[in-house]
N, C-alpha and C positions, 0 to 999 in steps of 0.2 A: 236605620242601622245604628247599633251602639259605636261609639265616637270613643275609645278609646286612648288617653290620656298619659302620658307618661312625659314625667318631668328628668329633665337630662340636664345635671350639673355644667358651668359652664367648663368646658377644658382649657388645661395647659397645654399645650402644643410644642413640645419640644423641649431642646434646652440650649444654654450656648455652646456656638461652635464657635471655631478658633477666629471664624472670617467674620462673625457677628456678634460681640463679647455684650451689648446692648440690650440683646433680644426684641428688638423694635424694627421693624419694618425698612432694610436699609438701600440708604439714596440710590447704592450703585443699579444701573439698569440692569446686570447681569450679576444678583447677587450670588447665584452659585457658582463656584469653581468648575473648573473643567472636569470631567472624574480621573484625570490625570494626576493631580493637582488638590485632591482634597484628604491625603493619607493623613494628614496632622488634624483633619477636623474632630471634633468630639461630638458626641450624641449620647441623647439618656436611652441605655439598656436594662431599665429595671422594670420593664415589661414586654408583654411577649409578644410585640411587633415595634416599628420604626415609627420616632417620631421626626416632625418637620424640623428646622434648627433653627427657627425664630416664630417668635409666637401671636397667632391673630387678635385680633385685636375685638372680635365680637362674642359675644355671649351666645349658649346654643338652647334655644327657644323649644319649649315642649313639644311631642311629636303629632304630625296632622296626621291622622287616618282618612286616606283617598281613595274611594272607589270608580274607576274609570270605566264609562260605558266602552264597547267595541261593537260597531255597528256591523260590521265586516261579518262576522257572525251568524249564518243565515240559517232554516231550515234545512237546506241541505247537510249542512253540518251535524245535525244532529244533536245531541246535548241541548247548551242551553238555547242553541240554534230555536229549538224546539220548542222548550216553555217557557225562553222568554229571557230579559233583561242581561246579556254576556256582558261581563265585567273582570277588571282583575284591580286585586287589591294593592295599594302600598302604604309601608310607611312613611312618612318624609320630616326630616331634619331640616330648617331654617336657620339661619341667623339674625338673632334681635338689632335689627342697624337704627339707632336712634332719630327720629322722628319719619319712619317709616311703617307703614301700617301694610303688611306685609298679604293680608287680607281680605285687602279693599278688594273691589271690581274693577279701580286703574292702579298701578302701582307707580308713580312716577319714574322713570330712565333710571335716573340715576339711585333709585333704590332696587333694580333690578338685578338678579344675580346668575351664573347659571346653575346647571346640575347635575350631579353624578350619581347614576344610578348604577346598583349591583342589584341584578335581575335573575332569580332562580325558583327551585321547586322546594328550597329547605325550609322555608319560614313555616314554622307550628308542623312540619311534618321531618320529624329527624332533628330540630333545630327549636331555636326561638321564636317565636311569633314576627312577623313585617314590623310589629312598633317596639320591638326592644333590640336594642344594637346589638348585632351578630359578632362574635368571635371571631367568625370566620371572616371578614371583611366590614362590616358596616361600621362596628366601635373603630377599626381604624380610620375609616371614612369620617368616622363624624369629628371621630374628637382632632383630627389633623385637621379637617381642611373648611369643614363649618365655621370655625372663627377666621379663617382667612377668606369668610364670605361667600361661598358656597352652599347651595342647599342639596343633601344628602336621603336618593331614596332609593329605599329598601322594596323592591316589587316583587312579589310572586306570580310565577308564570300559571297558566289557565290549570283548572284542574288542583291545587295544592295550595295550603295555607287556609284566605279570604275568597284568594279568587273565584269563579263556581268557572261552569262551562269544563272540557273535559281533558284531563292529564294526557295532551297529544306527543309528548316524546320527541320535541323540534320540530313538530311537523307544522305546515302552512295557519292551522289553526293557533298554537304555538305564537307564530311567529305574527299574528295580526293581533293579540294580545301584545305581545310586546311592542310592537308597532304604536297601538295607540295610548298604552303609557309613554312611550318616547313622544308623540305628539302631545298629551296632556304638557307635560312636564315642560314641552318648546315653544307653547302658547299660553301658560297660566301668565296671569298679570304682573305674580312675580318672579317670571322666567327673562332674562335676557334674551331669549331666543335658541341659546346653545346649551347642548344637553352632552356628554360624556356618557359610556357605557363601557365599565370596567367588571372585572370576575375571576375567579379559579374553576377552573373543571366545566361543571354542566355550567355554571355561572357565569364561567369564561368563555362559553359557548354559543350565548346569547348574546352580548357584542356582534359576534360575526353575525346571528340570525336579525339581529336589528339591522345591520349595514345591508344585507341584504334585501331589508323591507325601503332601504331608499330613503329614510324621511331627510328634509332638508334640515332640519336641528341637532342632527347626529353631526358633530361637527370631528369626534374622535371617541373613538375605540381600544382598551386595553383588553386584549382579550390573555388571560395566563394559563397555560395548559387547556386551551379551549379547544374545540372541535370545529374545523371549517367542512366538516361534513358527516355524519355517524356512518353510514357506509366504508367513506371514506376512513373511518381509525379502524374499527373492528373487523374491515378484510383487507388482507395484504399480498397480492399477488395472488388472489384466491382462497387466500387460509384465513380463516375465520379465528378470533380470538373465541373462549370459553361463553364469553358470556354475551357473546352476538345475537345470537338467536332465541336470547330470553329477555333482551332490555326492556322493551315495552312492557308486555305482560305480565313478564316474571320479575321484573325486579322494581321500576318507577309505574308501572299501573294502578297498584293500590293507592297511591297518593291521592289517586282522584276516590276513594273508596275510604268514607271515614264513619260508616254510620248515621249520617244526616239525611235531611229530606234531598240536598241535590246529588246523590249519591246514583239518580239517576241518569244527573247529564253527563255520565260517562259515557255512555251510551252514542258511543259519537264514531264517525267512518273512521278516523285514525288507529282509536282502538281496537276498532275491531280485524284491521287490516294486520295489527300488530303479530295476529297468532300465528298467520302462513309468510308474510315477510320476513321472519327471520330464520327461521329454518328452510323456508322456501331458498332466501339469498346463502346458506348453509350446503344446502345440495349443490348449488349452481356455482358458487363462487362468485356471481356477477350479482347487477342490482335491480332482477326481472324483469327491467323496463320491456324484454322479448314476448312478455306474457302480459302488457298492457297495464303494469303496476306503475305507478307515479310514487310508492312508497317510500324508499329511496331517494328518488332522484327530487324529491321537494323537501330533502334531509340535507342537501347539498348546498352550502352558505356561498363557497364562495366563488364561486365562476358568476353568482348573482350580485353579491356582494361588487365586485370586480367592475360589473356593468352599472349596478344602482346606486352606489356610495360614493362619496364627493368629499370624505374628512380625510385626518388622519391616522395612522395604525401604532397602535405601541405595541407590541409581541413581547411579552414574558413566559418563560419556558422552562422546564428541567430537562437538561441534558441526558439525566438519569431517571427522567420520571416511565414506572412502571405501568402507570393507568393511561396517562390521554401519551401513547411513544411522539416522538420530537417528528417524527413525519407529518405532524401538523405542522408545525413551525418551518422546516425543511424543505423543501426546495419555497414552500409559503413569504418568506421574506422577501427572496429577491423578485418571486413571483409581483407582488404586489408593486415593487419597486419599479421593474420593467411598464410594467399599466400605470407607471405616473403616479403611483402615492406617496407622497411624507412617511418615510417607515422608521421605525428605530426599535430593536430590537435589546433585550437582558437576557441571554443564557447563560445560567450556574450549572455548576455538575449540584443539582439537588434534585431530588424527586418526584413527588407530586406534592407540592409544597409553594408555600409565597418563599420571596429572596429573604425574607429577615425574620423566620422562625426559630432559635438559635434551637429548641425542643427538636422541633421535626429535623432538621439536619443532623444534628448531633448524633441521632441513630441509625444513619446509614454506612451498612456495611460496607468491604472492599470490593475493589472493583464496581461500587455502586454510590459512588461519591465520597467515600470515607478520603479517600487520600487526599481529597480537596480541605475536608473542616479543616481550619473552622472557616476558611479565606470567601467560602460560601453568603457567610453573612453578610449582608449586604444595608448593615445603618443608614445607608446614604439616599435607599430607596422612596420613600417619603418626602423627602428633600426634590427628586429627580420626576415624583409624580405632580410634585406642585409646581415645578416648573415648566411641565407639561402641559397640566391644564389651564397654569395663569396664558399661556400662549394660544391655546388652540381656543379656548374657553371664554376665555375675558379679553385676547389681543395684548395681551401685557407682557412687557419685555423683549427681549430677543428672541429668534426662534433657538428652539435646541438643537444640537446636534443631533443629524439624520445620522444613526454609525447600529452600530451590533457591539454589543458588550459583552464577548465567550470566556468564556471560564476551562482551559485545559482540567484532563483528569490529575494532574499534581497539585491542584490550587492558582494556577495564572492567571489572572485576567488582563485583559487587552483588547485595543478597539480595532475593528475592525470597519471596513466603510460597507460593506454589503455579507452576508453570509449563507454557502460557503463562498468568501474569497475570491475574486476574480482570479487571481494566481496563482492557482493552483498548477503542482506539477505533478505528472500522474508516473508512479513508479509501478511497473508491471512485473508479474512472478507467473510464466507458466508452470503449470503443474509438472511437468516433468521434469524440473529443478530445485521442487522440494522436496521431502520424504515424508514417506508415511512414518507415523512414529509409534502406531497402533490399531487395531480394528482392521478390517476385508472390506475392500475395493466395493462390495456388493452390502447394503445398508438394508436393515431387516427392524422391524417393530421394536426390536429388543437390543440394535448393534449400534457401532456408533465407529469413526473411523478419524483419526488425529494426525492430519499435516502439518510439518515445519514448513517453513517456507525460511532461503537464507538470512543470516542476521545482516541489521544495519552496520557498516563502516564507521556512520556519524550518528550523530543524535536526529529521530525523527518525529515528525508532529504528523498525525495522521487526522484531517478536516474532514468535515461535512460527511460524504455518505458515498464512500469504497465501494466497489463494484466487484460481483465475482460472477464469472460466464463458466458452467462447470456442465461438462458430458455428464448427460443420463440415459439412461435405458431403462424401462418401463418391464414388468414382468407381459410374457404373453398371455398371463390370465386378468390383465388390467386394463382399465382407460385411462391412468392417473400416476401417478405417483404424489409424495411428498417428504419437501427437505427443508431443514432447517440447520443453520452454519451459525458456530459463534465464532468468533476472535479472541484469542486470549492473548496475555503477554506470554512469551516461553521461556522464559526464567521464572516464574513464579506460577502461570497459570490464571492470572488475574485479568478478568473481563473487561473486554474493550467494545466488543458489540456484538452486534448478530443482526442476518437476514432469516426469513422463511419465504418459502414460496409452493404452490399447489402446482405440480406440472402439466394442467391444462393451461393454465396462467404463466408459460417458458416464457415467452418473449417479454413478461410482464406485465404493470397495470392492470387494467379494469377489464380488459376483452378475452375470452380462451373459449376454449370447450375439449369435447371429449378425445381420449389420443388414438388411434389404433394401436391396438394391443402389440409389443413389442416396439413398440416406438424409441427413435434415440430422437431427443432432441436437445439444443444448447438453452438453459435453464439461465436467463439474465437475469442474475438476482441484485438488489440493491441495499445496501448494508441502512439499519436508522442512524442518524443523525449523530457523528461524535466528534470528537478531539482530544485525543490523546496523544502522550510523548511515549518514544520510546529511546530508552535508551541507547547510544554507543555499544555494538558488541549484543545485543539484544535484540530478538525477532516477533514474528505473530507465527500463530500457530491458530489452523481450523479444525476444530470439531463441526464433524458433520455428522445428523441423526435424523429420523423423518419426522421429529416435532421436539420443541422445545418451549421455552416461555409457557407462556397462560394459549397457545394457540394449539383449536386441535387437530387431529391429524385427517387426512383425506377422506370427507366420505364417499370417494367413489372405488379408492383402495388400499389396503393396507402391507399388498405384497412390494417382496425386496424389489431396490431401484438400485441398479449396477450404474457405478462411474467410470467414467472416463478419464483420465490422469495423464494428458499428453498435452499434445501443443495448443486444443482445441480449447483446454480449461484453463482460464485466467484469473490471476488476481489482480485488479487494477486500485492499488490506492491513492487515493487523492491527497497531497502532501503539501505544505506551507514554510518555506524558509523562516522561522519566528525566533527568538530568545529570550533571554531576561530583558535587553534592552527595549523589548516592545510591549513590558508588559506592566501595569501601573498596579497600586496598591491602595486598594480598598479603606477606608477611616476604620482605624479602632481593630490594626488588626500591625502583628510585628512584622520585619521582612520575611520574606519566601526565604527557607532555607533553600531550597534549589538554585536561589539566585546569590546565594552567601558568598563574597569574593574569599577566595583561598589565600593563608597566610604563605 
């Protein structure tokens, strides 16, 4: 195999901050601030991610090209099951540590380091190859935390890039690929034994598919707008987002399809399962398992995860992100918490985005994190990942704070010990105390219907994920219906959230089926993931329509669905007594004008 070569200057890593004017590796055992506590620190902004705020001390060594067998792999699988040798490629980042031969066959202890891999399908397919540092994560991986002695790899999952064997879309073949790079990586000579598995998006999504594969070197996990299930993001109370029922085949299959001789081990059970699984779970709303399919439910990280994994969790997330919605993250943190994990969590109002892209943020509209920037940016993030993995990774230092780091829609941020909040206090609005402000009671393809509900007395923080229990009636020429509710503010109209729900799926979650025609039933819908203020003197207001978002509408019916508007329909929000006094200030950013004291 060609052994490609690439020479990687060494990096700077940072610059001084206020707590380390030195830039040398300093005594204190807890050399970063609380994030309370670091609004005076400084950091270099003249590129387009964060860097760490004191600089390592090792040079970063050309990159290795690794091909790892997976034995796991067998004929029934199919692909390279079939003709042979299952492999997936990576790149990998070392550190040159002087008199360390990083190479050998023993590598002495104390030359030992761990590893942090970012694991996806983009390398050479949409992206840069596994051996040139990625934009999207790896150059920040490398040039931050390789000189602080870390070795940094770039893997492409089965099917895409090096790898051969076949583009399974998280599926169990997926995840034995990844599995045996995370083992490679926790037994090489020069592995400490602990391995890190960080990402965005699909990237962010393997973390969880690794913690579910159990290995004892996954020691922690940053998974950021990741997927603890593909089922699980693309149906929501039944409703299918647009592009559910084509992910496999229609959108990441080709990756396994480049024109070359292994062009055949696509050919493998996952794919091909791929064409009636998604339109299949499109019809049904559910995830087939009734009809004997595992397709689905082997797409499902983390109830596995949950049972198989022994490290700890970082959860980075957008508030606002419109691709992977926060319902990953949501009810997820405390989930995790409750089962006994080390969790800590960073929610921005950003969107599908790292914390310290000042680009990607900068362009989102209102109501969609704009009234956050710039308080968004988050410099200190690099700083907060190295303190992470010097602890879980190497044992070094204090542990960090276990907390949730939320970001209100005005720019606040404040820490939080679990999210959402154990304190929550729920303020309830029946419908027959709000008014209509527009549209008929009876909601048609084409209508849409706009409740006030009364204004707040005081200033309100509306957390985590509001509940609305709303009468329906089903036409008698239906088995179905469907609704979709946003929140706005009612002074301005500006977007606070929204639910959808399939009404075979009324009671909620994963289980429904068909209604008898004319059906009333009570629709428990549950709002995704937010935190917003609202003003003093200021209210929410529902629009409700039978689809909204990128989801689409019922295929079992598209006739009107009559509401209910009395005592039966509820708004339940979830609220948090909070203020300026609870909320801390990001480095390299002025005060909150909302928190501005009055002359």
């Amino acid at each position: 195999m060609l052994m490609t070569m690439i020479l990687v200057l060494p990096a700077i890593s940072g610059c001084l901050g206020s707590s380390n004017q030195g830039g040398e590796n300093p005594e204190d055992d807890h050399w970063l601030p609380h994030v309370e506590d670091r609004s005076g620190m400084s950091y270099r902004n003249d590129d387009v991610f964060s860097r760490v705020s004191w600089n390592g001390s090792y040079a970063i060594d050309t990159v290795r090209s690794v091909y790892v067998p997976v034995p796991a792999i067998s004929v029934a699988d199919g692909g390279a099951g079939v003709t042979g040798g299952a492999e997936v490629h990576m790149g990998l980042w070392l550190p040159i540590i002087e008199g360390c031969d990083m190479d050998a066959a023993e590598v002495p202890e104390e030359c030992q380091i761990p590893v942090i891999a970012e694991i996806g399908p983009y390398y050479a397919d949409g992206d840069v190859d596994a051996l040139t540092p990625a934009n999207r994560l790896g150059r920040f991986l490398i040039e931050n935390f390789v000189p602080h002695g870390y070795g940094v790899a770039q893997v492409s999952v089965f099917g895409t890039g090096e790898s051969n064997h076949c583009m399974d879309l998280m599926g169990l073949d997926e995840q034995e690929g990844i599995h045996a790079a995370v083992e490679y990586l926790g037994t090489a000579p020069f592995s400490n034994g602990n391995v890190g598995a960080i990402g965005k998006s699909y990237d962010g999504s393997t973390p969880w598919e690794a913690a579910a594969m159990g290995s004892e070197y996954l020691r922690t996990i940053v998974p950021m707008s990741g997927l603890i299930g593909v089922h699980d993001l693309m149906w929501r109370n039944g409703s299918m987002e647009a592009r559910g029922a084509i992910m496999h085949n229609g959108v990441y299959g080709s990756f396994g399809l480049d024109g070359d001789l292994e062009d055949a081990q696509n050919a493998c059970e996952g794919y091909f399962e791929g064409y009636y699984a998604g339109v299949g779970a499109y019809l049904t709303g559910d995830n087939l398992a009734w009809i004997g399919s595992d397709y689905w439910e082997e797409r499902h990280f983390l109830t596995r995860a949950i049972q198989n994994y022994g490290g700890s969790v970082y959860i980075v997330h957008g508030m606002q992100d419109w691709n992977v919605d926060p319902h990953m993250a949501f009810p997820v943190h405390n989930t995790m918490i409750e089962a006994g994990f080390e969790v800590k969590g960073l929610y921005g109002q950003w969107g599908h985005h790292y914390p310290d892209r000042s680009s990607d943020h900068e362009g989102l509209n209102s109501g969609r994190g704009a009234e956050a920037f710039p308080y968004t940016l988050r410099w200190d993030w690099a700083d907060d990942l190295l303190e992470w993995f010097d602890y879980y990774l190497r044992g070094k230092g204090p542990q960090p704070r276990l907390i949730a780091e939320i970001q209100d829609n005005t720019g606040g941020w404040r820490v939080e010990q679990s999210y959402p909040p154990v304190d929550v206090d729920w303020v309830e609005f029946d419908m027959d105390v709000c008014s209509i402000i527009s549209g008929s009671d009876t909601i048609t393809s084409g209508s849409s219907l706009t409740i006030e509900c009364p204004t707040f007395e005081q200033e309100t923080r509306i957390v985590g994920t509001p509940i609305f229990h709303l009468e329906a009636t089903i036409s008698l020429l239906a088995t179905s219906g469907h609704l979709f509710v946003e929140m706005v503010q009612s002074s301005n109209g500006m977007h606070l959230g929204h639910a959808v729900m399939d009404l075979r799926f009324h009671e909620g979650g994963k289980e429904g089926g068909p209604l008898a025609p004319g059906s009333t039933v009570i629709a428990k819908m549950e709002f995704f993931g937010m935190d917003v203020v609202i003003p003093e003197g200021d209210g929410v207001q529902l629009i409700i329509t039978q689809t909204g978002e990128d989801y689409l509408p019922s295929p079992v019916s598209t006739m009107p669905v009559s509401l209910g508007l009395g005592s039966q329909s509820v708004l339940s929000l979830s609220t948090a007594s909070r203020d300026c006094s609870n909320l801390f200030l990001p480095p390299m950013h002025s005060p909150y004008p909302q928190c501005a004291t009055e002359d």
